[in-house]
N, C-alpha and C positions, 0 to 999 in steps of 0.2 A: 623603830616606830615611824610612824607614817601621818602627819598632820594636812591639813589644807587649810591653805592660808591668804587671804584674796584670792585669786584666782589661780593658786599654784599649788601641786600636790609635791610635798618635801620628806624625803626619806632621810629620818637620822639615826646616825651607829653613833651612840655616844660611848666614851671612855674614862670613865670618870677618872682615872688616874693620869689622865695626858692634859697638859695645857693646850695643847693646838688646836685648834678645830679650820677644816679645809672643804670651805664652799666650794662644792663643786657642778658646775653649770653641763648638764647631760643630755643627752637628745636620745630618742625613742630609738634607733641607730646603734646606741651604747649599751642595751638593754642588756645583750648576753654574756658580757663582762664586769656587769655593776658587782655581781657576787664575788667575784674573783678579787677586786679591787679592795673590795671589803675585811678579805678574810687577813691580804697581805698590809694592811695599812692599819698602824697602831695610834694615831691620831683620831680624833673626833670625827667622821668625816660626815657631811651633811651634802645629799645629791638635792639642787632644783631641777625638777624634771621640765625640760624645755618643748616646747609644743612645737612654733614657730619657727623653727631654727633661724632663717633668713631675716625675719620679721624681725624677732627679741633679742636677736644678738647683731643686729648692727645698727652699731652707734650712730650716721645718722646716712639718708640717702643716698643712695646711689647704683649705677647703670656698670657692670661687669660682662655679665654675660649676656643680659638683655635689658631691654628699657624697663627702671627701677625694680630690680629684681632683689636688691638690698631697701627694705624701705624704713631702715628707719627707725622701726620701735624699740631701739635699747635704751633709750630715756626712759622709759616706764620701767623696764626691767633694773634698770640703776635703782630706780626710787623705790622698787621694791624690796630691793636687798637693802640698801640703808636704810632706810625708813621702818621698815616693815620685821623684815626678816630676821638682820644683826637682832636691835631690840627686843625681839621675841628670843632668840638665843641667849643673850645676855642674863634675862630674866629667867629663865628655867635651866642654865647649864653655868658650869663655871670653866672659865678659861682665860688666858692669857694673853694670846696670839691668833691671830685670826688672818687667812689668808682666802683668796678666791682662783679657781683653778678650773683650765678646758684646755680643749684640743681644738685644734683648726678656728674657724669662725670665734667658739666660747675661748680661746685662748688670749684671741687678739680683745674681746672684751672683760676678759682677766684684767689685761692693762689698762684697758678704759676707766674698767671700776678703782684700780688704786690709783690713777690719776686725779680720779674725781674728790676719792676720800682719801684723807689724808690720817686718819683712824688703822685705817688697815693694815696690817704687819706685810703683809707683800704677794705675791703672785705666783700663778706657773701658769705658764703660757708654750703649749709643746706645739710643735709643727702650727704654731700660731700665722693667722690670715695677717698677716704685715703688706700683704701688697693690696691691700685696702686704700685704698684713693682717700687723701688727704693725711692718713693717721700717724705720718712720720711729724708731720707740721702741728700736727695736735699732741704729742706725746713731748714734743720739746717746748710747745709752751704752758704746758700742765708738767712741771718738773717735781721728783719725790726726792724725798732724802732719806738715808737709813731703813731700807726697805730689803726685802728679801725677795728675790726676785729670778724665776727660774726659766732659763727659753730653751727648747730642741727645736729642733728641724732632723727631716729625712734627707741625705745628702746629695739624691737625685730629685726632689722636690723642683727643684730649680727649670728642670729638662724639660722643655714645654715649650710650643711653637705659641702659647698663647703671653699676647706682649704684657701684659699684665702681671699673670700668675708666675710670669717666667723673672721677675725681679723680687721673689721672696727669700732666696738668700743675700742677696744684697743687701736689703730691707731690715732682714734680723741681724745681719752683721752691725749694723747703724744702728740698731735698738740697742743692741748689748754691748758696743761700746758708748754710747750713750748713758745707760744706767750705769756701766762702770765707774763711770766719775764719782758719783755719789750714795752707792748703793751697794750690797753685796749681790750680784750676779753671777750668776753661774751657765753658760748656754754649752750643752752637750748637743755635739754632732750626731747622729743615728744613721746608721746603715739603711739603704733603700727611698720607695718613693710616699709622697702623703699617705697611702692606706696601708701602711704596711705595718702589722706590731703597734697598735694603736695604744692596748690596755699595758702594754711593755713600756710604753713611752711616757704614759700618763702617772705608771705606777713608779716610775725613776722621781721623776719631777715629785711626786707623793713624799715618796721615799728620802728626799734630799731636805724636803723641810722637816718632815721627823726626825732625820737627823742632826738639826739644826744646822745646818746649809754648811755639812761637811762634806 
């Protein structure tokens, strides 16, 4: 079924015999694997369809590739999924476990959203934007505990003249022994570079909360 809800068009597969339901944050980009994704994942899964990529999914300003090219708007896009979104699921679905789930950019505010809220059973954040300026200093002082918490990367990801993108496996390695302390984590390594096997990557990380992070 297909609702809109403030300003957001939300496609939900519900399953009435599964506790888990797995917000997952999707760009226009993702479009010709949303079916695939669906048919293989036996959880709840509920896609917010993202407009703005740049805009709605980061967390807050800033200058990467060019002057303010990240600007910023994932405050709104927070308060829409807690505020907004959760509540409306809560109300017409039953479940148990609630996690929020992307790739690249939406992966890295995967983690922003369970940093924020502390409600959330946990995350999947695959080939996650970790070389985001500031988010290492943000992520340790917004600490979770008992969380469920899933990271990949491509393991040429890294190979990159650019000084930035080129410290994202370092980045996730310090994410994920980070959550280690307090959280169950799980970070699978993946063959090749960020484009590669996207709805493979996305569908593991799926797959590993259905399984209850076996």
């Amino acid at each position: 079924m297909n609702i809109q809800l403030k300003n957001y068009s939300i496609d939900i597969f519900h399953e009435e015999h599964h506790d888990k339901m797995i917000i997952w944050l999707s760009g226009q980009h993702e479009f010709a694997f949303r079916n695939y994704l669906v048919e293989q994942v036996n959880c709840c899964l509920v896609i917010v369809n993202i407009q703005n990529w740049n805009e709605q999914l980061s967390p807050w300003q800033a200058s990467v590739f060019k002057s303010n090219d990240f600007s910023g708007g994932g405050q709104q896009t927070y308060d829409f999924l807690i505020n907004d979104l959760v509540p409306y699921l809560k109300n017409h679905f039953l479940f148990q476990e609630v996690y929020v789930a992307g790739y690249s950019l939406a992966g890295l505010f995967a983690l922003y959203v369970l940093s924020l809220d502390t409600d959330l059973s946990g995350a999947i954040c695959c080939s996650g934007s970790l070389w985001f300026p500031h988010l290492i200093d943000f992520l340790k002082n917004h600490q979770v505990r008992d969380k469920k918490i899933y990271l990949s990367l491509g393991n040429k990801e890294h190979q990159t003249k650019h000084h930035v993108l080129s410290t994202i496996k370092q980045k996730t390695g310090r994410v994920y022994r980070f959550y280690q302390n307090n959280n169950i984590c799980f970070y699978q390594l993946h063959q090749g570079n960020h484009f590669q096997d996207v709805q493979e990557r996305l569908l593991a990380g799926m797959k590993w909360i259905e399984r209850g992070s076996q």
